[in-house]
N, C-alpha and C positions, 0 to 999 in steps of 0.2 A: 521742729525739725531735729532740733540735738535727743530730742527727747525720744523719737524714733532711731536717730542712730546709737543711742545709750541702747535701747531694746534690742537691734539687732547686732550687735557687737558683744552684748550677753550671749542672745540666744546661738548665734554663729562659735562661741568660745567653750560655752558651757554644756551645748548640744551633744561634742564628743563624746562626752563623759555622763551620758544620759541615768547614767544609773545610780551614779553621785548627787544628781541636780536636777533641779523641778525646771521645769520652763519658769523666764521670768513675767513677773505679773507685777504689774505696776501702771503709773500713767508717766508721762511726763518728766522731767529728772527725777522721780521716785519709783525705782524700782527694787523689786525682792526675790531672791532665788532660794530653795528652803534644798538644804542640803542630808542627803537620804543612803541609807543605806540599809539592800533590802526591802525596799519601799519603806522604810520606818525613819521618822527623823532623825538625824544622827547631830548630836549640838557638840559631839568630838572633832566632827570632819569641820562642824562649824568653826571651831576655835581655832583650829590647824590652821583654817582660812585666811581669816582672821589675820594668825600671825606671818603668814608665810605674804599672806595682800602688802601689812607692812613693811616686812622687807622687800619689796617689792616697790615700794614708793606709793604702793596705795592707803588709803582709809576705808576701812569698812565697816558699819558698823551692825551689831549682830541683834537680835529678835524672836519674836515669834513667840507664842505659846509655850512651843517645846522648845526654846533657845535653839531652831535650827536653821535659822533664817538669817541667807547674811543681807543688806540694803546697802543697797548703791544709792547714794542720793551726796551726787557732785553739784558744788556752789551754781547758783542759778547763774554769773558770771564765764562758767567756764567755757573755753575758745575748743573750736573745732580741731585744733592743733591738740590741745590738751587731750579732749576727747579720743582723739587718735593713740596715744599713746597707754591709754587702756588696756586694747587689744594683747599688746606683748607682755606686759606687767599681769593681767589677768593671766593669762595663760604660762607664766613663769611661776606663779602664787599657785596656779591648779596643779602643775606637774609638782611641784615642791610639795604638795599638802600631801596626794594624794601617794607620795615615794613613802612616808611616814605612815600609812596606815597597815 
Protein backbone atom coordinates (compact mmCIF):
# COMPACT_ATOMS: atom_id res chain seq x y z
CA UNK A 1 0.00 0.00 0.00
CA UNK A 2 2.73 2.72 0.94
CA UNK A 3 4.35 1.50 -2.04
CA UNK A 4 1.50 2.62 -4.28
CA UNK A 5 1.07 5.82 -2.58
CA UNK A 6 5.13 6.43 -2.99
CA UNK A 7 4.09 5.83 -7.01
CA UNK A 8 1.31 8.12 -6.97
CA UNK A 9 2.53 11.01 -5.07
CA UNK A 10 5.69 10.76 -7.67
CA UNK A 11 3.65 10.58 -10.47
CA UNK A 12 0.86 13.29 -9.27
CA UNK A 13 4.24 15.84 -8.47
CA UNK A 14 6.40 15.15 -11.02
CA UNK A 15 3.55 14.84 -13.99
CA UNK A 16 3.55 18.75 -14.01
CA UNK A 17 6.78 19.05 -15.28
CA UNK A 18 6.51 16.31 -17.80
CA UNK A 19 9.27 17.56 -19.79
CA UNK A 20 11.85 17.48 -17.02
CA UNK A 21 10.79 13.83 -15.66
CA UNK A 22 10.16 10.33 -16.94
CA UNK A 23 7.26 8.70 -15.17
CA UNK A 24 8.31 6.73 -12.20
CA UNK A 25 9.09 2.99 -12.59
CA UNK A 26 9.73 1.10 -9.78
CA UNK A 27 8.11 -1.61 -7.47
CA UNK A 28 7.37 -1.23 -4.11
CA UNK A 29 9.47 1.50 -1.77
CA UNK A 30 11.94 1.50 -4.94
CA UNK A 31 11.33 3.87 -7.17
CA UNK A 32 13.21 5.91 -10.13
CA UNK A 33 12.45 8.96 -12.07
CA UNK A 34 15.23 9.67 -14.80
CA UNK A 35 15.42 13.35 -15.19
CA UNK A 36 15.44 14.82 -19.08
CA UNK A 37 15.90 17.58 -20.86
CA UNK A 38 14.76 17.58 -24.56
CA UNK A 39 14.15 14.17 -24.13
CA UNK A 40 17.94 13.57 -23.46
CA UNK A 41 19.17 12.65 -19.89
CA UNK A 42 20.14 15.56 -18.11
CA UNK A 43 22.47 14.47 -14.75
CA UNK A 44 22.65 18.58 -14.28
CA UNK A 45 18.74 18.80 -13.48
CA UNK A 46 19.87 15.66 -11.63
CA UNK A 47 22.15 17.12 -9.25
CA UNK A 48 20.13 20.32 -8.80
CA UNK A 49 17.62 17.76 -7.50
CA UNK A 50 19.55 16.23 -5.57
CA UNK A 51 20.58 19.31 -3.65
CA UNK A 52 17.62 21.33 -3.64
CA UNK A 53 15.63 17.43 -2.13
CA UNK A 54 18.11 18.14 0.60
CA UNK A 55 17.34 21.17 1.53
CA UNK A 56 14.16 20.32 1.56
CA UNK A 57 14.48 17.63 4.16
CA UNK A 58 14.70 14.97 1.78
CA UNK A 59 17.33 12.20 0.76
CA UNK A 60 17.68 11.29 -2.71
CA UNK A 61 19.85 9.38 -4.05
CA UNK A 62 21.08 9.67 -7.82
CA UNK A 63 21.83 6.81 -10.74
CA UNK A 64 21.33 5.57 -13.78
CA UNK A 65 23.65 4.86 -16.74
CA UNK A 66 23.65 8.52 -17.62
CA UNK A 67 23.68 9.72 -13.82
CA UNK A 68 20.16 10.95 -14.51
CA UNK A 69 18.18 9.10 -12.41
CA UNK A 70 17.14 10.39 -8.98
CA UNK A 71 15.67 7.00 -6.48
CA UNK A 72 13.23 7.32 -3.96
CA UNK A 73 13.81 4.35 -1.93
CA UNK A 74 12.42 5.59 1.93
CA UNK A 75 13.23 3.20 4.94
CA UNK A 76 10.81 0.11 4.59
CA UNK A 77 9.80 1.61 8.36
CA UNK A 78 8.37 4.64 7.07
CA UNK A 79 4.66 5.91 8.62
CA UNK A 80 1.94 7.17 6.30
CA UNK A 81 2.49 10.46 8.07
CA UNK A 82 5.97 10.66 6.90
CA UNK A 83 4.98 9.53 3.47
CA UNK A 84 2.64 12.34 3.46
CA UNK A 85 5.04 14.94 3.94
CA UNK A 86 6.84 14.06 0.57
CA UNK A 87 4.22 15.69 -1.35
CA UNK A 88 5.20 19.52 -0.24
CA UNK A 89 9.08 18.88 0.19
CA UNK A 90 9.15 17.14 -3.39
CA UNK A 91 7.52 19.82 -4.87
CA UNK A 92 9.54 22.64 -3.01
CA UNK A 93 12.94 20.74 -4.33
CA UNK A 94 11.13 20.76 -8.08
CA UNK A 95 10.22 24.53 -8.23
CA UNK A 96 13.87 25.32 -6.38
CA UNK A 97 15.70 23.01 -9.11
CA UNK A 98 14.03 23.78 -11.92
CA UNK A 99 14.19 28.24 -11.00
CA UNK A 100 18.11 27.42 -11.41
CA UNK A 101 18.18 26.10 -14.91
Amino acid sequence: ARGETLRAILNETLSRHQEHFTSPIGRGLMWGVGCVQGGRPDPNLMGKMMRASLQSGLILLGGGVHGHVLQFTPALTITDHELAELTPRLDRAVRSALTTL
